[in-house]
N, C-alpha and C positions, 0 to 999 in steps of 0.2 A: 504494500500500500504506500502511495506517495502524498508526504505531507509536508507544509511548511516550506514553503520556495523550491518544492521541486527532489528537497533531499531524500536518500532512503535509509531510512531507519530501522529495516527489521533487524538487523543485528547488534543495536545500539544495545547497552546497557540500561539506558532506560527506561524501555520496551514497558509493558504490564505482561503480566504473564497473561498467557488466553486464558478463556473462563474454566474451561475444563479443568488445567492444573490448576489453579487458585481454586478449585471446588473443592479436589483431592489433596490440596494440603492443607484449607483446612477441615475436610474430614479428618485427615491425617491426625491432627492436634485434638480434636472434637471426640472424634469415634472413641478413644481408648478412653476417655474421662467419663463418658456416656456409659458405656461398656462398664466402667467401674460400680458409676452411681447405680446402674440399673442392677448390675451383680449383688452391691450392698445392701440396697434394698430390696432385692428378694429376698435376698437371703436373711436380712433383720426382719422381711414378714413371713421366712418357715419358720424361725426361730421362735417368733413370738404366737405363733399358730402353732407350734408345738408347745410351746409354754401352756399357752390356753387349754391345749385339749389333754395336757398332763394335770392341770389343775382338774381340767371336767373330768377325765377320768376319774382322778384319785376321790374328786366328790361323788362319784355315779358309786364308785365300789366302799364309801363309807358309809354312803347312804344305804347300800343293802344289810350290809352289816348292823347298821345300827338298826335297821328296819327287823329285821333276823332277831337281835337281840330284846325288842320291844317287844314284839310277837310271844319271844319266850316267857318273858316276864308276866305278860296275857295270859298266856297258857296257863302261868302257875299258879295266879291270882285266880284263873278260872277253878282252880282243883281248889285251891286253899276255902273259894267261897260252897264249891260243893256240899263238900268237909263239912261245916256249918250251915247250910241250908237247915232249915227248917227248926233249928234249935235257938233255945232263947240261950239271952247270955250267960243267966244263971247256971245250964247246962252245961254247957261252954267253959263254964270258970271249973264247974266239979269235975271234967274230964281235961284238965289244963296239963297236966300230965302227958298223958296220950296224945296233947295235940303238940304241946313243945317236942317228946320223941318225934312225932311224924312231920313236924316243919323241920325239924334238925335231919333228918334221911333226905328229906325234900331239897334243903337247904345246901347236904351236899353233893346232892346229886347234877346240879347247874352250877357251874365255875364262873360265872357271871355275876351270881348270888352271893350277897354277904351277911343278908339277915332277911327276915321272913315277921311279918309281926301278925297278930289277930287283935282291933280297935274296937274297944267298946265306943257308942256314943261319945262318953262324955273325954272321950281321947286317951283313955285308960288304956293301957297295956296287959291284954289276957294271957296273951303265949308268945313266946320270940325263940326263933332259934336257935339263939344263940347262949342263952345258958338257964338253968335251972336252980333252982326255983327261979321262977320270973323275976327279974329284977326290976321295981318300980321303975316307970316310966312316962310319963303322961306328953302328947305331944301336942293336945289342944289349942297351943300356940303357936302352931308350925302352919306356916303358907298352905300347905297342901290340902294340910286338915283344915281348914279354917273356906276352901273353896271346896268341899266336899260338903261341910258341913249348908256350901250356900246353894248344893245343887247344882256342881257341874259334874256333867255327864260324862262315861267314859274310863280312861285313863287320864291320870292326874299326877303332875312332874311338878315333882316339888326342889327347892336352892337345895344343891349340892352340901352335903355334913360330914362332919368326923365321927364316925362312931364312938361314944362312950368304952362300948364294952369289944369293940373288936381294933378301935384305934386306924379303923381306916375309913376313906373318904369316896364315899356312893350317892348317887342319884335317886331320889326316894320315887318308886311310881305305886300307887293306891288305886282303888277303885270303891266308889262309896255303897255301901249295904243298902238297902232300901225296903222298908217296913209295909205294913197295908197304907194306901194311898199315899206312895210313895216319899213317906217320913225318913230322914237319915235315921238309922239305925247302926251306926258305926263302921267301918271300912275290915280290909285286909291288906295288907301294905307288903311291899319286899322294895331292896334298896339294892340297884346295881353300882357294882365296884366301877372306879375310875379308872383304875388302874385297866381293867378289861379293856375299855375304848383305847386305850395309852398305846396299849402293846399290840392290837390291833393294826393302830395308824402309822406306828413305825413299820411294820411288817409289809404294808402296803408302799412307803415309803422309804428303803431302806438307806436314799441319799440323804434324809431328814433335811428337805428342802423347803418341805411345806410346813405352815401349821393350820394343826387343824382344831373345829370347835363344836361342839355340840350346843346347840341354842334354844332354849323356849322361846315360844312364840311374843311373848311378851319383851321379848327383849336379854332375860338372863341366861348368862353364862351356865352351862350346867356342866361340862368337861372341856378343858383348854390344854391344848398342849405346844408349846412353841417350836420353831425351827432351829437347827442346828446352829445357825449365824444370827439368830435373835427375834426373826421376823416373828412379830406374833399373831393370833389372828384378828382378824377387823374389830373394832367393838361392833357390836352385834345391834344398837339402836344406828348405828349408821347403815349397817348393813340391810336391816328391813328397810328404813326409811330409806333409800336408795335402789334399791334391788323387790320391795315387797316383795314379800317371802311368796311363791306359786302354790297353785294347789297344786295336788297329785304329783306325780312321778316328774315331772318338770324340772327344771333347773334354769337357774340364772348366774350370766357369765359376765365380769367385765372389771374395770377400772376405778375404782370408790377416790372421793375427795378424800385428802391423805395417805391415801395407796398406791403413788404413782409406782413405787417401784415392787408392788406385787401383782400378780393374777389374782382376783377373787372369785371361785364358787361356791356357790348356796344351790342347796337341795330341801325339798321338804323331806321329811322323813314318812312315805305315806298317808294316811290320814290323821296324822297325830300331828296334834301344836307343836312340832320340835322342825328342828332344823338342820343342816349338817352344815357350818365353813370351811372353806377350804385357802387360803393364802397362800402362794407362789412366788417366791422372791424372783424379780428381774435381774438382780444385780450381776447374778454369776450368767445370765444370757446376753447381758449387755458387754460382758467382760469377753465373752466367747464371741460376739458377734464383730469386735476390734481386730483382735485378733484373726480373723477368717478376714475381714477385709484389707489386712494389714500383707498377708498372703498374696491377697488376690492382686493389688495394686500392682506389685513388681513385676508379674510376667506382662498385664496386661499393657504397661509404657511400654516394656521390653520389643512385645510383641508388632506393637501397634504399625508401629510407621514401617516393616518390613512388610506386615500383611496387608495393610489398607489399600492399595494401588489393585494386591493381585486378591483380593476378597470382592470388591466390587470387580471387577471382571469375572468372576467367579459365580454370581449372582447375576450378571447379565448374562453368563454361558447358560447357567442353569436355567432360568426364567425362559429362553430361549428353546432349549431342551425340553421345558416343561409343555410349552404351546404346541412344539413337532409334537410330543406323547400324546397331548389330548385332542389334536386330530387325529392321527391313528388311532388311537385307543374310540374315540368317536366312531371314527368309518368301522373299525371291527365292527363293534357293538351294533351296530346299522347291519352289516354284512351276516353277524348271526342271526340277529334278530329275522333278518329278511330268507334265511337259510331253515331257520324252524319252522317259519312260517309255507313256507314252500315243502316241503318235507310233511307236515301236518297235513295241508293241503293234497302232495299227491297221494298220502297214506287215505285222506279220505276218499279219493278219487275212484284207487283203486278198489279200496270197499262198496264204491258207488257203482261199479262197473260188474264185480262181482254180484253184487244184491241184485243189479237190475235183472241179468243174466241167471240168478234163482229165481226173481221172479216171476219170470216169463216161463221157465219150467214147470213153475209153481202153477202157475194159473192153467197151464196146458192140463194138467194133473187134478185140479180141482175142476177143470170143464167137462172132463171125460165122467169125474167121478159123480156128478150133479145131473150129466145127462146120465147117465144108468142111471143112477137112484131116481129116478124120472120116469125113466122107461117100467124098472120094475116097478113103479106107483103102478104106472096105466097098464101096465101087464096084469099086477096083479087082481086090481081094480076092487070092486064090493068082494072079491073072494078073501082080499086081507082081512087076518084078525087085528085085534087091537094092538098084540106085541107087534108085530111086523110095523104099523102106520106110526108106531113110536118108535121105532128102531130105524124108520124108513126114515123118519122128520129129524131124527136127532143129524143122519149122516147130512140132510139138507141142509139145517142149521149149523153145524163144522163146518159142511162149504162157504155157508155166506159169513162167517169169522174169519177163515180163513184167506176170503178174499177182500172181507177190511185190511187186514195182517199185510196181505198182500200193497195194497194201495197204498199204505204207511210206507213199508218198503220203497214205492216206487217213487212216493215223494223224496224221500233220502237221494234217489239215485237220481232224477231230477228226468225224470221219465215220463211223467205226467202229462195230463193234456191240461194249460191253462188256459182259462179262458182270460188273455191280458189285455184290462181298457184301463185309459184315463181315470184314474180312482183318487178322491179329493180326501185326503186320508184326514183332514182335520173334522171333515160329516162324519166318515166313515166311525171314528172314534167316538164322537158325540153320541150318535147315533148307537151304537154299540156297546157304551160304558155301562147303561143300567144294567145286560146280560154278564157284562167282566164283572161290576160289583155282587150282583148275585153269585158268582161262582166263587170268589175271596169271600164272602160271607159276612157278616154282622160284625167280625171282630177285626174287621180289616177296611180300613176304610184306603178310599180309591181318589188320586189326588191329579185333576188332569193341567196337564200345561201344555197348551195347545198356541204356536209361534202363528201372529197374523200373516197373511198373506202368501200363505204356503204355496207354491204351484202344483198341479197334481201331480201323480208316479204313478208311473205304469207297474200294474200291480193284476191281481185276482181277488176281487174283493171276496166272495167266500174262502178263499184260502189263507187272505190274509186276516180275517174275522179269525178263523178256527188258528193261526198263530197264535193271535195275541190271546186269544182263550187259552190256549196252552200254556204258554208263559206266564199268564194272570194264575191257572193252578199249579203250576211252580215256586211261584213267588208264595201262594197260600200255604202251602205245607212247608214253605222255608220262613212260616211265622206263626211256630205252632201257639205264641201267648197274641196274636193280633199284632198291630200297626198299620202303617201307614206303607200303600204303593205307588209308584206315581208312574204316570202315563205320559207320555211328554212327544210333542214331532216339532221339527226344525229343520229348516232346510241346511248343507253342508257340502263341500268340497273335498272333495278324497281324489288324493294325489297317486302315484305307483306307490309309496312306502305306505299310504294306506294300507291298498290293495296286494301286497306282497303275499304272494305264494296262491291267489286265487285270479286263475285266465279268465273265470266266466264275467268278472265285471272288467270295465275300462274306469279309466279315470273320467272326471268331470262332476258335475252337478247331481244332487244325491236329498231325496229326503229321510230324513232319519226319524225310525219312530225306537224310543226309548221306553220300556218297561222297567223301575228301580226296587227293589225291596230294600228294607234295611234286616234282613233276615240273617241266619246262621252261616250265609256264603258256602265256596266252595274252597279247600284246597287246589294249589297247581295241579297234582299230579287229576285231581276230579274235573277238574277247568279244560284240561287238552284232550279228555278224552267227552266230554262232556255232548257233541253231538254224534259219534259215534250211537248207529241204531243197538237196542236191547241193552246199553249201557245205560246201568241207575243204581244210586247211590239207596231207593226205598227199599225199606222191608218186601217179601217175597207176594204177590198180591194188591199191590197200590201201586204199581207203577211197572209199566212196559216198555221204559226206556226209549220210546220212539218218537215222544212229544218234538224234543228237539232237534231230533232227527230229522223229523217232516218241516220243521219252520226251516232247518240250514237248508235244503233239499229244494224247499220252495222259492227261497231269495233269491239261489245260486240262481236255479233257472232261468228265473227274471235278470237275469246277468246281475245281481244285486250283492248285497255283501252285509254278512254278522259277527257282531263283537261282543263277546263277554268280560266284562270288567267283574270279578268276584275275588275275595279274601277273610279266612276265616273270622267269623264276628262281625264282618264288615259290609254282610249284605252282597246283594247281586244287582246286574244293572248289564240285560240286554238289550244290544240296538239292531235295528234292522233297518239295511240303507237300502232303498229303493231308487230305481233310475226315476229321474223327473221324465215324463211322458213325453212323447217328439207328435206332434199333429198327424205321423204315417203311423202311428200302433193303433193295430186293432186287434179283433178275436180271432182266434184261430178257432174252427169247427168244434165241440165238444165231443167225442164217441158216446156214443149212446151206452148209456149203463148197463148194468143187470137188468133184466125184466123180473121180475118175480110175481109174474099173472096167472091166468087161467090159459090152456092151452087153446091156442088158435086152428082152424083147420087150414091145413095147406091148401094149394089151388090145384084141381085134379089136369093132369097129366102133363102139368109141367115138370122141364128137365132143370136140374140142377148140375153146374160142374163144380164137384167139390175139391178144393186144391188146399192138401195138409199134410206135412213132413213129418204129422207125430199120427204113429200107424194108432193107436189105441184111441186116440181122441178122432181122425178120420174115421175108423170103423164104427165108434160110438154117432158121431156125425150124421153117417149114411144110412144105419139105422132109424134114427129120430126123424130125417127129411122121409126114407122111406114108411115110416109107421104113419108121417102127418100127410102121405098122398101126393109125395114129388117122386119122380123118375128122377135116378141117380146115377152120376157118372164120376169115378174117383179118381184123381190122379196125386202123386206123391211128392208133388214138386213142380213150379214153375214151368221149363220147361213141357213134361208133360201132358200138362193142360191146355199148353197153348200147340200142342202135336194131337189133340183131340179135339181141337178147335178147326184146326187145320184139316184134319179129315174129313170134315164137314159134318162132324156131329150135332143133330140139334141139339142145341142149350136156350135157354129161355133166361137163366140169369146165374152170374158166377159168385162162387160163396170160397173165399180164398183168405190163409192165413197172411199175414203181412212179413215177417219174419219165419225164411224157408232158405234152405241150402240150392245148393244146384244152379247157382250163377243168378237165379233171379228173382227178387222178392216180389210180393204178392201186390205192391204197388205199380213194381213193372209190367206184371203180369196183368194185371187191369186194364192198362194203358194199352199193351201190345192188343189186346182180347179185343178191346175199343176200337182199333184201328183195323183189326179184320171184322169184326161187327159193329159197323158203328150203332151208338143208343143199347147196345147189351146191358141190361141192369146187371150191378157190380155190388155187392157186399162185404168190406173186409170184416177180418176180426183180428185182434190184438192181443197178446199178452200183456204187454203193456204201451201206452201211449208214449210218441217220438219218437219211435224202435229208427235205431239204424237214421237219424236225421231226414225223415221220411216227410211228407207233408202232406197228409188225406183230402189235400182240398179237393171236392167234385163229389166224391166216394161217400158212401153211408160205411158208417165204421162201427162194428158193436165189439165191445170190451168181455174178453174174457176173466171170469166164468161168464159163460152167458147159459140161460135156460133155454129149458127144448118150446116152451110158447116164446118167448121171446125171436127165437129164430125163426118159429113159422109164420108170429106176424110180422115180421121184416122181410121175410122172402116173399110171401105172400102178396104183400103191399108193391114190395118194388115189380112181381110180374102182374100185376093189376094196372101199374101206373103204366109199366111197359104197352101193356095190350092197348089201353086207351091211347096210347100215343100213337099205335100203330093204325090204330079203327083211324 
């Protein structure tokens, strides 16, 4: 840079340093003093958080002790008042004897214990046990007894004494007698040594750092023991007044005016007026805490100006380092994520491909088996008995289960025939809610959130009806005490990472309808297998495992796409995105159902060409056209049929499976059939709907199982319609 007449001064002397080095030196001088004070003062706040919780300890574990020893003292007074139930004093005084032995065994049986008394009223001393004959004693002037006598309840802690007759110094606890209508009648008293609490608190303490205190509620000292270096503990009106003593098992921890240089803890002593202190001198953590930072100072100068330069470059390599890891580690996580997804996907696919593939077997099997039991009805006709017509009805009724069973299935496989229009799914829900609230029931209330302006989706509205019914009793049995479900649609945008691992949707514009429970949810390993058919988490009998089988099954087809969001406790919350509608979707033809009629008569001497690769369902077939008064002609396959076409066989109308080996299916074969007779009435039949990406439009198409009237009034029909078209 040229400044000043032209001269160059980068190499002068008295240049400024650029900003960078003047930043790093004085980091340089900065960092290691920072480094220190920051070091110091953590380390003076473990030290002093160690102090604290040494103090809270040591009061957590005096307080049970003292608690322990309270308790016993309870105990004892309990037995001593037993003892004396029910006896007047006078009683009492003539078996004084008996009861000094039995307070003396008592007395040393508890190491705690240094004397045992039985108190008349007037503070008389009846039995002690501590020597014999009783030695006059009257204590009617003592605190303790003087708040018994006023009617406090309980255990009663009376100022610490010197024993007369044992020469040592205990803690008096009483408990007062009580006569008809709760008159004092004089107490039973024992007095715990000090000494026990003493050797106690050092035991706990064996640095003798703390000291510790026992306190009535009132304020008095009743056991005090100081620390090793003089500390002693709080006065104990500063202590309440600062700290109020807690109820229960609580404690209070901190800093008293006067106390800067100890920890102070207080404990109640359970539900007794006492108290536990606890005092923690600072002085030897303050001495340690010099010393550690006295340490610390010297490496950290030493250190400072040789690392500073290469610690921040060190931090900028790292920082640097850490950005590249968390994009990688990002795109992993994307890459698996979109890998399980895919994977799940074609694990369902191929179970989709196999189901459909039994289905179709399936229904071949139940057509054949529905036309016999058919046939033998009308064979057997008024000559059945009654066993036979209930053995006959039962096999008809397995058929028609079997071929709901079946239809489940085919929804899974995405085989179905839908009928897909423009469906406003915000009506459609309204509309529908009062039947979803009846099937949750009275103890589930049903909460809708329905987004304005939704545009419609091409959908099936009865199949999407009977989804959200399914899910609606999903959601019911994952709330077996009631709640709340909510219903929700909203329009959405789903992207490929949506869509990952499912080909049958694209990306773009999607409405979403959301079913939420706040029920018992599902684990993972229940979540990935969760639309898998015949998988269910119910008991054996409540559930068929197909519900969600059929909603995945039905989205897919509609190129659509489902998400379950579940976690144990946490409820469940299925969506289902449906394509937004394009102004070209319409219906596809429906196949006509099952008939389940009365049998039609056939039209007499018309031919039938019957085309079916499954020999038992054909023979069953030819049968049933010939019993209802069609001439029949069979062929095994596509070809075939269209080689007895070709010979010029009359045919009157062709009855052809859709799904057949031999190079040509039963769609083809239609078409060809059409084109050497034009106008031949044409009937398929299907195992299941969409076989092989077929498209029935033109054709009457009846779904198997179908029944033997159902096929005579459809054949019947279509050579009626035929003939008049010909007249």
């Amino acid at each position: 840079m040229m400044r000043g007449g032209g001269s160059d001064r980068r190499g002068s002397p008295g240049r400024k340093l650029p900003r960078s080095l003047r930043f790093m030196l004085v980091a340089s001088l900065l960092v290691p003093l920072l480094f220190l004070a920051a070091g110091g003062w953590y380390r003076h706040g473990q030290m002093m958080a160690a102090a604290a919780a040494e103090a809270d300890r040591l009061s957590a574990i005096a307080r049970e002790h003292a608690l322990k020893v309270v308790e016993t003292n309870s105990l004892v007074l309990d037995r001593m008042e037993d003892r004396i139930r029910g006896r007047s004093w006078a009683e009492v005084e003539a078996e004084a004897a008996a009861h000094h032995a039995w307070l003396r065994a008592l007395d040393e049986e508890i190491a705690q214990i240094i004397a045992l008394h039985f108190l008349r009223p007037d503070g008389e001393t009846v039995a002690i046990s501590l020597g014999w004959p009783t030695p006059p004693l009257n204590v009617a002037g003592r605190d303790y007894f003087q708040a018994m006598q006023q009617g406090a309840q309980g255990l009663v802690f009376g100022r610490p004494l010197r024993s007369p007759l044992s020469g040592q110094v205990g803690v008096v606890v009483g408990r007062a007698l009580r006569g008809p209508e709760g008159r004092f009648d004089g107490a039973v008293i024992g007095a715990m040594t000090a000494s026990y609490f003493e050797t106690a608190w050092r035991a706990m303490d064996p640095g003798h750092r703390a000291a510790f205190g026992l306190v009535r509620a009132d304020g008095v000292t009743l056991v005090s023991v100081p620390a090793r270096d003089g500390v002693a503990p709080p006065d104990p009106a500063a202590v309440l007044a600062a700290l109020r003593m807690p109820a229960g098992d609580g404690g209070a921890l901190g800093r008293l005016d006067g106390h800067d240089d100890a920890f102070v803890a207080l404990r109640r002593v359970g539900p007794y007026p006492l108290g536990i202190t606890v005092a923690l001198d600072l002085g030897q953590v303050r001495a340690a805490w010099w010393r550690d930072l006295a340490a610390l100072a010297l490496p950290c100068l030493l250190a400072a100006a040789a690392l500073s330069f290469a610690t921040l470059n060190a931090i900028r390599r790292w920082q640097s380092e850490q950005a590249v890891l968390a994009t990688l580690r990002g795109e992993i996580a994307r890459r698996e994520e979109a890998e399980a997804h895919l994977l799940q996907s074609q694990r369902l696919e191929a179970l989709g491909r196999l189901t459909g593939g039994v289905a179709h077997d399936f229904n071949n099997l139940l057509t054949a088996i529905l036309g016999t039991v058919q046939m033998l009805e009308k064979h057997l006709g008024a000559a059945a008995d009654e066993r036979a017509r209930r053995l006959l009805g039962m096999a008809r009724d397995a058929v028609r289960r079997g071929a709901g069973l079946n239809q489940s299935l085919l929804a899974f496989a995405r085989r179905q025939t839908l009928n897909a229009t423009a469906v406003d799914a915000n009506a459609l829900v309204e509309g529908f809610a009062p039947l979803v609230q009846r099937a949750l029931g009275e103890a589930v209330r049903l909460e809708l959130a329905l987004a304005p302006g939704l545009p419609p989706c091409r959908a099936d509205a009865a199949q999407l009806e009977s989804a959200i019914l399914n899910l609606a009793i999903n959601a019911r049995d994952a709330l077996p005490r009631g709640g709340t479900v909510r219903l929700e649609t909203r329009q959405v945008e789903l992207d490929t990472a949506h869509l990952a691992g499912n080909p049958d949707a694209a990306p773009g514009p999607f409405v979403a309808i959301a079913l939420a429970d706040e029920g018992t949810g599902m684990p993972p390993e229940v979540r990935e297998r969760a639309f898998e058919p015949f998988f269910t988490t119910k008991p054996v009998g409540q559930g068929t495992g197909l519900g969600l089988s059929q909603v995945f099954g039905f989205v897919r087809q509609l190129g659509g796409h489902v998400a379950i969001e579940s976690n144990p406790g946490c409820g469940t919350t299925v969506r289902l995105f449906l394509p937004v509608a394009t102004p070209a979707a319409d219906a596809r033809p429906e196949p006509a159902g099952p008939g389940w009629t009365e049998a039609t008569p056939g039209h007499p001497g018309a031919t039938v060409l019957v085309a079916e690769d499954d020999a038992r369902l054909r023979a069953v077939a030819v049968e049933m056209l010939e019993e209802g008064g069609f001439r029949v002609l069979a062929a095994g396959d596509g070809p075939e049929a269209l080689a007895l076409l070709r010979r010029g066989e009359p045919v009157d109308v062709l009855f052809s499976d859709i799904v057949m080996p031999g190079g040509m299916n039963g769609m083809e074969l239609a078409e060809a059939a059409r084109r050497l007779r034009a106008g031949l009435p044409v009937l398929l039949a299907t195992g299941y709907a969409g076989a092989a990406g077929l498209d029935a439009a033109g054709f009457e198409v009846l779904a198997k199982p179908y029944e033997r009237a159902a096929l005579l009034r459809r054949l019947a029909e279509l050579t009626a319609v035929a003939e008049r078209s010909a007249a």
